[in-house]
C-alpha positions as CSV (number, residue, x, y, z in Angstrom):
1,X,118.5,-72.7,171.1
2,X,118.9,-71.7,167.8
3,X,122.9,-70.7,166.2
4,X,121.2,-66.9,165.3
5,X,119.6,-66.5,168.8
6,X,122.8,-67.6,170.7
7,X,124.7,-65.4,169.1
8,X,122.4,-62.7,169.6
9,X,122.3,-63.2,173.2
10,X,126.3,-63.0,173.4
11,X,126.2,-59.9,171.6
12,X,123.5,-58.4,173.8
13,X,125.0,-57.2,177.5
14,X,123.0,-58.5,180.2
15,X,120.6,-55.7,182.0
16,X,120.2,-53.9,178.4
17,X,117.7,-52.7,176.3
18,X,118.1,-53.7,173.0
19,X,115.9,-52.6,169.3
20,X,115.2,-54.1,166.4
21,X,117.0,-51.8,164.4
22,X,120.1,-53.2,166.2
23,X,118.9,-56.8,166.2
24,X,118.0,-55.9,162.2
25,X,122.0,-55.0,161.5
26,X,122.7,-58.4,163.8
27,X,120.3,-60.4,161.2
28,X,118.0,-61.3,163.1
29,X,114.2,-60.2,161.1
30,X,111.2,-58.7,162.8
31,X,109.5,-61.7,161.9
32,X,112.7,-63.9,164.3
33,X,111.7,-61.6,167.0
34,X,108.2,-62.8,166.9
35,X,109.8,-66.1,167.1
36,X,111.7,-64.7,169.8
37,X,108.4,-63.4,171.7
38,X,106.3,-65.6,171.7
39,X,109.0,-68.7,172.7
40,X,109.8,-66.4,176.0
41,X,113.3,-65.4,175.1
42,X,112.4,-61.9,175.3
43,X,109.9,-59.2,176.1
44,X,109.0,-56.2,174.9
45,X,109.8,-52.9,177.1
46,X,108.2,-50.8,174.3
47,X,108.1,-50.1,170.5
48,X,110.7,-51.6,168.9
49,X,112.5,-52.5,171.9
50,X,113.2,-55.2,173.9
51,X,114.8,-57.3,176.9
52,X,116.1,-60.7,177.8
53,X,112.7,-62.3,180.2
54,X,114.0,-63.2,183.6
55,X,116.1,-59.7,183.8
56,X,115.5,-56.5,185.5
57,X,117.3,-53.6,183.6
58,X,117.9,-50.3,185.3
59,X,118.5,-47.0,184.5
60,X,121.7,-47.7,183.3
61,X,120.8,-50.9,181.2
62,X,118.4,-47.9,179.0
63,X,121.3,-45.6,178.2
64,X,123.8,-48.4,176.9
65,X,121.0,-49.3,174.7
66,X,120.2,-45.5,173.8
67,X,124.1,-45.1,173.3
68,X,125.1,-48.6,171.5
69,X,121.7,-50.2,170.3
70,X,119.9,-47.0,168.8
71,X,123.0,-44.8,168.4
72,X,120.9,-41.7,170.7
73,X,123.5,-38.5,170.7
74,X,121.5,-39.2,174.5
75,X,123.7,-38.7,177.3
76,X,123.2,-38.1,181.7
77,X,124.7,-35.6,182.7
78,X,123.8,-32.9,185.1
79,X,123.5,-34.1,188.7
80,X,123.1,-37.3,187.7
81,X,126.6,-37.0,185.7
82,X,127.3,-35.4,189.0
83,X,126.6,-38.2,191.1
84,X,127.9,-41.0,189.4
85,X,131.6,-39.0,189.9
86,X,130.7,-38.9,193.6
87,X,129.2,-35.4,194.3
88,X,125.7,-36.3,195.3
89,X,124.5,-34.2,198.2
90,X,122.6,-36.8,199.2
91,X,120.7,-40.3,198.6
92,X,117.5,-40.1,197.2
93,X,114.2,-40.2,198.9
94,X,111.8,-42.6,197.3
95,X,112.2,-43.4,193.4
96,X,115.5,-41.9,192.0
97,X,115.1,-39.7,189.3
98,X,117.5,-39.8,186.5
99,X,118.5,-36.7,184.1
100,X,119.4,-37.5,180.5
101,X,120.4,-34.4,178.0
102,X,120.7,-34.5,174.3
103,X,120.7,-31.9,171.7
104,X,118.2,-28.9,170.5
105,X,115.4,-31.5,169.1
106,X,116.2,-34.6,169.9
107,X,113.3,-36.1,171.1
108,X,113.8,-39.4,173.3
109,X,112.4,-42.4,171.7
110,X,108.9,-43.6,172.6
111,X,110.3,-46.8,174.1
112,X,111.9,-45.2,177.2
113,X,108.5,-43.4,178.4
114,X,106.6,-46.6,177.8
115,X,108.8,-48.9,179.7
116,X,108.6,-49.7,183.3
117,X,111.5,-48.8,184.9
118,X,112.5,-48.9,188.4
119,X,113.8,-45.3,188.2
120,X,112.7,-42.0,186.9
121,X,113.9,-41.2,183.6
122,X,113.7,-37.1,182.7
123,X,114.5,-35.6,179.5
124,X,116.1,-32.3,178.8
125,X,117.0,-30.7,175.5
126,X,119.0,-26.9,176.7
127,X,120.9,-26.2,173.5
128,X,123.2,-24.9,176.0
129,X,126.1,-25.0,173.7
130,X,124.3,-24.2,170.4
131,X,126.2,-26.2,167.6
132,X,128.7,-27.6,170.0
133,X,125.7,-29.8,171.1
134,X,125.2,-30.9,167.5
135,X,128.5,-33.1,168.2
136,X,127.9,-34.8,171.3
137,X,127.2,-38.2,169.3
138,X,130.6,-38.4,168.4
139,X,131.5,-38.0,171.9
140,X,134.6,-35.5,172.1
141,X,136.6,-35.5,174.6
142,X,135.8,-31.8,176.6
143,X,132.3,-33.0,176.6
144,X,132.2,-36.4,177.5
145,X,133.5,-39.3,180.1
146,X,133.3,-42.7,179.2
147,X,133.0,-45.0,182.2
148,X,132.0,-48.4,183.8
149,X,128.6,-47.7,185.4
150,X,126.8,-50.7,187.0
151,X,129.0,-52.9,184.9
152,X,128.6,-51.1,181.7
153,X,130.7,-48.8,179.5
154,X,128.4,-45.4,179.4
155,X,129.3,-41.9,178.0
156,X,127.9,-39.6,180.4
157,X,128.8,-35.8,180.9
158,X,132.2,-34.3,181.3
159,X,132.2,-33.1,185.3
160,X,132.5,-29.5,183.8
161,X,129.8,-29.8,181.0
162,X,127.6,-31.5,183.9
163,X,127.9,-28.4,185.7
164,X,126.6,-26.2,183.7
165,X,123.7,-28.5,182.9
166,X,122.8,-28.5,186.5
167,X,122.9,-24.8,187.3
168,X,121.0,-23.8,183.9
169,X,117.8,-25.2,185.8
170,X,118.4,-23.3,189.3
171,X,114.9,-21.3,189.0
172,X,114.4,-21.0,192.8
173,X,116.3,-20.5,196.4
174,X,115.9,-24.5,197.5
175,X,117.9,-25.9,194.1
176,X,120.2,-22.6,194.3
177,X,120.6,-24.3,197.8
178,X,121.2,-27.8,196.9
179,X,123.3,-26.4,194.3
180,X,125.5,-24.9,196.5
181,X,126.3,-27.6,198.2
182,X,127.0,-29.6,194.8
183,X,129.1,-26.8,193.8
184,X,131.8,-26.1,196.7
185,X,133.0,-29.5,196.2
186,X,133.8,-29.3,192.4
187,X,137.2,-28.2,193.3
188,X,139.2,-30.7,190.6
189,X,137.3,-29.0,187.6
190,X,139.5,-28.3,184.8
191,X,139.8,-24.1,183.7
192,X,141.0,-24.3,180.6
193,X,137.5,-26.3,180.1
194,X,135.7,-24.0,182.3
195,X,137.1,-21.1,180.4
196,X,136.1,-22.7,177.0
197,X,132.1,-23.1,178.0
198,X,131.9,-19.7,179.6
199,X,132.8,-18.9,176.2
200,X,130.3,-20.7,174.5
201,X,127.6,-21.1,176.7
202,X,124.6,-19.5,175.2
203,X,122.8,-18.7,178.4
204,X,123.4,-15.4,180.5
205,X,121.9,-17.1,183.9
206,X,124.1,-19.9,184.0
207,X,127.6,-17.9,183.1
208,X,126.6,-15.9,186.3
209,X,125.9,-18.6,188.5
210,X,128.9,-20.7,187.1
211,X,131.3,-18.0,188.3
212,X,129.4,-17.1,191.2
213,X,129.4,-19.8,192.7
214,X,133.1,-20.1,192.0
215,X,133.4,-17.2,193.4
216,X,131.4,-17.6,196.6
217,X,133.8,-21.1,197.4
218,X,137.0,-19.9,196.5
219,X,137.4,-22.5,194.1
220,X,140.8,-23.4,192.5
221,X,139.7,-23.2,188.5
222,X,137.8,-20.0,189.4
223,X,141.1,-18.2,190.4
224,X,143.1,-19.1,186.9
225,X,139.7,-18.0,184.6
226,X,140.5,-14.8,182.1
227,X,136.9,-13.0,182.6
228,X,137.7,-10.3,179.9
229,X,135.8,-11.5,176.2
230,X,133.1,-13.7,178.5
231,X,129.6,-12.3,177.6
232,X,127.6,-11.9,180.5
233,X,125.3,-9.9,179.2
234,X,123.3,-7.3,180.6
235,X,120.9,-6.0,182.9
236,X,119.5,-7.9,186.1
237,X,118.7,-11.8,186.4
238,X,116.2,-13.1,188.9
239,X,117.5,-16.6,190.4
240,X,115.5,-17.1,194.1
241,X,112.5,-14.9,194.4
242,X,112.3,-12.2,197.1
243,X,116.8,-12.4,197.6
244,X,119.4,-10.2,197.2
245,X,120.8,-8.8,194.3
246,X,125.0,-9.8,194.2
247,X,126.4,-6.6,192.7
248,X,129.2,-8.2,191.0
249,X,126.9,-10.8,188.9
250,X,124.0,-9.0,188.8
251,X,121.5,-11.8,189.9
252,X,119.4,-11.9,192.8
253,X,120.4,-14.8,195.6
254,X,119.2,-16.1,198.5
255,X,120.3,-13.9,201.4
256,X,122.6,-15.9,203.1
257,X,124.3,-15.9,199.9
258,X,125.2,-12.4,199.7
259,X,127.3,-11.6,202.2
260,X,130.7,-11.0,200.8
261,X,131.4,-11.6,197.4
């Protein structure tokens, strides 16, 4: 093994994707990685990116390389963020299904539809947070945890941020259902942080289901929220077709949902 390729391979996690504009900055040339190919120290997962042969990278193994190899402002978060603090619903049925996020127009690279992974990857682009988005690269500290997932140091949504993310896609009565269930367990969220998103979240829906729902469980954060200067807009939203509209939000629920507050 050659000095260049040994020290690439220390340099490269195990289970990761890796690209050539990473290998590049690591001096190692397109034309090494042909070398590379073609003596079966790696494969190619897609363009411009690769793996070690012999290893089988998960979900997990493609975000450290979108994060740390091809510096992607890419992050999970929603229920996946969710999850990984330990408030899935429940396990999967079949082929997981992973939710990344990143900002108004960032597209995810080719390289992650075109490899074979063993789990769903989906992509979503809200511009929930308008500019705020704009900064999730640098990873600040309301918006982001960083954590040891499957043995590798990820940035993945803050528990509050991840909330929001999941309840700005509740479109019908089953996810305002699974939802639910999510939701009443998210009693450690923090209110100043709360507080601070229902400020600058940019969508009307998701305000009113955020504090619904907090609402509807009685939830700690919920009590110490200031709802005077939150925009909620006007006028009626639809959430779950044919339910009941919740006076005090305005939006139509489920109707097991409406009794009470």
């Amino acid at each position: 093994m050659s000095s260049k390729l040994n020290t690439l391979l220390q340099k490269w996690p195990s289970g990761t994707v890796a690209t050539q504009a990473w290998m590049t900055e690591e001096g190692i040339s397109p034309q090494l990685v042909q070398v590379y190919l073609k003596g079966g120290w790696i494969r190619r997962v897609g363009r411009g990116a690769y793996v070690r042969v012999g290893e089988t990278v998960k979900w997990q193994g493609v975000v450290y390389g979108l994060q740390n190899h091809a510096k992607e402002p890419i992050w999970p978060g929603g229920e996946t963020a969710l999850s990984l603090y330990g408030h899935a619903h429940y396990l999967p049925l079949g082929q997981e299904t992973v939710w990344l996020f990143g900002p108004s127009g960032k597209r995810l690279p080719a390289w992650v539809k075109e490899g074979e992974w063993r789990t769903a990857i989906k992509y979503r682009a809200p511009n929930l947070f308008g500019s705020q988005d704009e900064h999730m690269g640098s990873m600040g500290h309301l918006d982001v945890s960083a954590g040891r997932f499957d043995g590798l140091l990820l940035n993945i949504s803050s528990m509050e941020r991840a909330a929001f993310e999941l309840l700005h896609y509740v479109s019908d009565e089953e996810q305002f259902t699974h939802a639910a269930e999510i939701l009443r367990g998210l009693v450690n969220l923090r209110p100043s942080v709360m507080q601070l998103y229902l400020k600058q979240c940019r969508s009307v829906k998701t305000k009113r289901l955020v504090l619904f729902f907090g609402d509807r469980f009685k939830l700690p954060w919920y009590s110490k929220l200031d709802l005077h200067g939150i925009d909620l807009g006007s006028g009626k939203r639809q959430i779950a077709r044919g339910g009941v509209l919740h006076q005090l939000f305005q939006i139509t629920v489920p109707r097991e949902f409406n009794n009470g507050t």
